[in-house]
C-alpha positions, 0 to 999 in steps of 0.5 A: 461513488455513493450511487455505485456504493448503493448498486454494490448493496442493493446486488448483495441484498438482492442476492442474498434475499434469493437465498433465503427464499429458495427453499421456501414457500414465501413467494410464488415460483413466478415472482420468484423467476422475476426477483433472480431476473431483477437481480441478475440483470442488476449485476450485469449492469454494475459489470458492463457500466462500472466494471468487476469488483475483487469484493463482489467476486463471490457475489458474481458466481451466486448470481452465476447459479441463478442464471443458470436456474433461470435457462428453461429445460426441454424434456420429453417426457410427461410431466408427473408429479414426484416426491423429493428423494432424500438424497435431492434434499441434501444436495439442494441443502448443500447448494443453498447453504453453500451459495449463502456462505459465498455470498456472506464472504462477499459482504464481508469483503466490502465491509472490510474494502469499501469503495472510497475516494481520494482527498484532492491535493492542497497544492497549486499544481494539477497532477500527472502519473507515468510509470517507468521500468528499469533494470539494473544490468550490475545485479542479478535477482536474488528472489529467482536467482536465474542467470543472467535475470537482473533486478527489475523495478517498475517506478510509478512517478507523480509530478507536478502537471500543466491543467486545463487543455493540455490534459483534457481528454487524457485518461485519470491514473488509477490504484490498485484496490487492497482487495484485488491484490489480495486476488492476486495471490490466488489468480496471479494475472493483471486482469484479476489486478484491474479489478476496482481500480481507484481514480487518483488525481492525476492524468496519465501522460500529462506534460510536465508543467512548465511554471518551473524548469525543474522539480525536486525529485523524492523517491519514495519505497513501500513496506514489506511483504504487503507494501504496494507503490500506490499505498501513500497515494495521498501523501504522494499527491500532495508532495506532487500538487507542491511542486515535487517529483515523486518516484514510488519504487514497485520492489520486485517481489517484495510487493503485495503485486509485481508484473514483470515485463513478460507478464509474469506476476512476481509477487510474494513468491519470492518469500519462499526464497527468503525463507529458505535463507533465513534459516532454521526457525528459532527454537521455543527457549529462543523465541522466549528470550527474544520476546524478553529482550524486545518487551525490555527494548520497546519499554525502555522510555528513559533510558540513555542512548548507550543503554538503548544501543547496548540492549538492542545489540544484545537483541540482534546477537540473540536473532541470527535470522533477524540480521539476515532479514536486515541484508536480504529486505531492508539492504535490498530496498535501499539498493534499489532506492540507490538504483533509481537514483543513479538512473536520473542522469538517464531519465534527464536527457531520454525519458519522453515525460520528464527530461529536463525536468528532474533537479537531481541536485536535490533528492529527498528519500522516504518510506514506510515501514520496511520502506522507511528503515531502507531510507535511513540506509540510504540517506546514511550510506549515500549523499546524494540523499539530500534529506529523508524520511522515515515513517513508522520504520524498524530502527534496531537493526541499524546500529552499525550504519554510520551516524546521520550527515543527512536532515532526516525526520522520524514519524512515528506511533507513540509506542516506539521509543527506541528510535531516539538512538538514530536521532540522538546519533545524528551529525545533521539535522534531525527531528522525531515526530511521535504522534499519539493515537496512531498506529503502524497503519496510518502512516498509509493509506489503510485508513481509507481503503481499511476504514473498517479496521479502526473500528476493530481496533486494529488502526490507531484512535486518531481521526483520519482526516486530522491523521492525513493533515498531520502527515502532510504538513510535518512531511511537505515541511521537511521537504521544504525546508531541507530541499528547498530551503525554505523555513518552516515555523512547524519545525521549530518546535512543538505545535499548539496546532498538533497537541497530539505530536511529541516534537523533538529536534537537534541540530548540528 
């Protein structure tokens, strides 16, 4: 990582010195000629080796230009000397100011992505990772609304694998880089996709270890419209490391990237389908009542669990189209949440991995951001959640679901208080943990992949790897507590361990 993070610089600062040197007499045309060379040659290394990078796109088309400026060019007449037109020297201007330009973007991309890896898991089991597609035949598509096109979800499974031989040889399962994604918006393709793609822990087709007949089954649901199945790697893999099943759902055109079976990408196309069903945009006098309401909501730290309720009704009543966002987003995701449940009585006695293997009488639920309030639906409206989680969610639009009968945890920053209502409602049992200094996005792998951010402000002033060990064990403890049943110290009460944490807990 580190001799390939080096490569990554040295081309961008080779390239960049290339530029500068162009119009300019500071060197020899011959050491000139042999600096592209170097150069060029250092990025065709870095391709055909370690592969194309989404970051160094802009990069590649400058080292394109110097390529070509390295052909030698036949002429047949004599050469004699010429004055440089005036038009000459503003297309030359153009060209180098133009390839300087693409290729500070470049850089900017890999200070804003850098290259990173993935902590290893603390668990005792080796990891395996497949990926199932599944169609749902009792609904159609809402984002195309095609006849006869059914919902369609691709499940990237982690779980708990056999080590040593059985899995020597097997290729290790990868992620998408934030970058790449955000290429798939521009050049739609699984090509452009594959670009940068990080090693996970996990071994793609590895047998399912058998220290265990069965594992537990969590199904976990990205955020929206960003969100990707691989956005809490490595909480997933530490989940699966302890002896979990863990299914992240890939919502079909709610995701940063989806691939439909035909090859389609069915990315965030479909938010021009939820916009025209939202509606018309609030008006200004409407936008500035609703900012009113949500400052009173979000800074309503004391306020009775009546008085939380009465205002945020009032909030919902105000914002037609927030309620419709709730049923189209938030009422999807749980749908498809409820779909992959009801598919593991198929995938226990057909699926060529995990058959026999998934304990379906224990199923936990959980999710960030969008992802996290469709758990709570879930868990709300479906018993065979066994348990949920949710990270950092929106709670306000919830109000109408009935109260709790699940253990459910709320993880969030320190700025939302108004997600007490869910938990002081709860008929089970029933946990918010509020950590301070974080922010929305390191409930999620950003802090690795976005690391740059906290330095803008932009992630929260906790560090990253106390972040990571703190989701870890309040999540792991959740779960085995509640689907294991076994009693975990870090849920009796606030931790010495983690002053950071405001801890609150009812129990029925």
């Amino acid at each position: 990582m580190i001799i390939w993070n080096a490569v990554d610089w040295m081309i961008l600062v080779g390239l960049l010195v290339c530029v500068v040197v162009w119009p300019t007499q500071l060197i020899t045309d011959r050491q000139n000629r042999w600096l592209r060379i170097v150069v060029v040659g250092l990025c065709a290394f870095q391709l055909g080796v370690d592969g194309p990078r989404a970051q160094l796109l802009p990069a590649y088309l400058v080292a394109a230009v110097f390529l070509v400026r390295l052909i030698p060019r036949r002429s047949t007449l004599p050469a004699t000397p010429s004055k440089e037109g005036i038009g000459k020297k503003i297309v030359r201007f153009s060209v180098i100011v133009g390839t300087g330009f693409v290729l500070l973007v470049s850089i900017l991309l890999c200070l804003i992505f850098p290259r990173f890896e993935y902590p290893a898991p603390t668990g005792k089991y080796a990891l395996g990772m497949d990926e199932i597609r599944l169609i749902d035949s009792s609904r159609l598509e809402f984002y195309t609304a095609a006849p006869n096109d059914h919902r369609e979800v691709t499940v990237r499974v982690t779980y708990p694998a056999e080590a040593g031989s059985e899995s020597e040889g097997l290729p290790r399962g990868t992620a998408h880089s934030d970058a790449a994604e955000m290429l798939t918006l521009l050049l739609p393709n699984s090509i452009t996709l594959s670009w940068g793609a990080i090693p996970t822990h996990a071994k793609v087709h590895a047998r399912v270890a058998t220290a265990q007949a069965k594992y537990p089954v969590l199904i976990f649901s990205h955020g929206f419209p960003t969100g990707t199945p691989e956005q809490n790697t490595v909480l997933v893999e530490e989940l699966a490391s302890h002896g979990y099943i863990v299914m992240a759902i890939n919502h079909s055109w709610q995701s940063f990237y989806y691939q439909l079976a035909d090859g389609t990408m069915a990315n965030l196309r479909g938010l021009t389908k939820l916009e025209r069903e939202l509606g018309p945009p609030q008006t200004d006098a409407q936008k500035s009542e609703q900012n009113t309401l949500w400052k009173q909501v979000l800074d309503q730290k004391n306020a009775t669990v009546a008085a939380q309720t009465d205002l945020m009704r009032r909030v919902i009543a105000a914002d037609s189209r927030a309620q419709k966002f709730n049923a189209l987003t938030h009422s999807l995701v749980s749908d498809d949440q409820r779909f992959v449940m009801g598919s593991l009585n198929t995938l226990q006695t057909s699926d060529p991995l995990l058959a026999g293997h998934l304990d379906i009488e224990r199923i936990g639920v959980f999710g960030h951001s969008a992802g996290g309030t469709a758990s709570q639906i879930t868990c709300a409206l479906d018993r065979r959640c066994r348990a949920g989680i949710n990270l950092d969610g929106f709670q306000p639009l919830l109000l109408d679901l009935p109260p709790l009968a699940t253990p459910f945890m709320l993880m969030n920053n320190s700025q939302n208080y108004h997600r007490l209502v869910p938990h002081e409602q709860s008929k089970a049992a029933s946990y918010v943990v509020r950590v301070k200094g974080a922010s929305h996005l390191d409930f999620m792998d950003a802090m690795l992949s976005m690391s740059i951010l906290k330095r803008w402000g932009l992630l929260g002033s906790i560090e990253t790897q106390r972040m990571y060990q703190l989701t870890n064990e309040y999540v792991l403890a959740f779960f085995d507590q509640h689907l294991l049943e076994q009693q975990q110290p870090l849920l009796e009460g606030p931790s010495d361990r983690y002053p950071e944490v405001t801890f609150l807990s009812r129990r029925p």
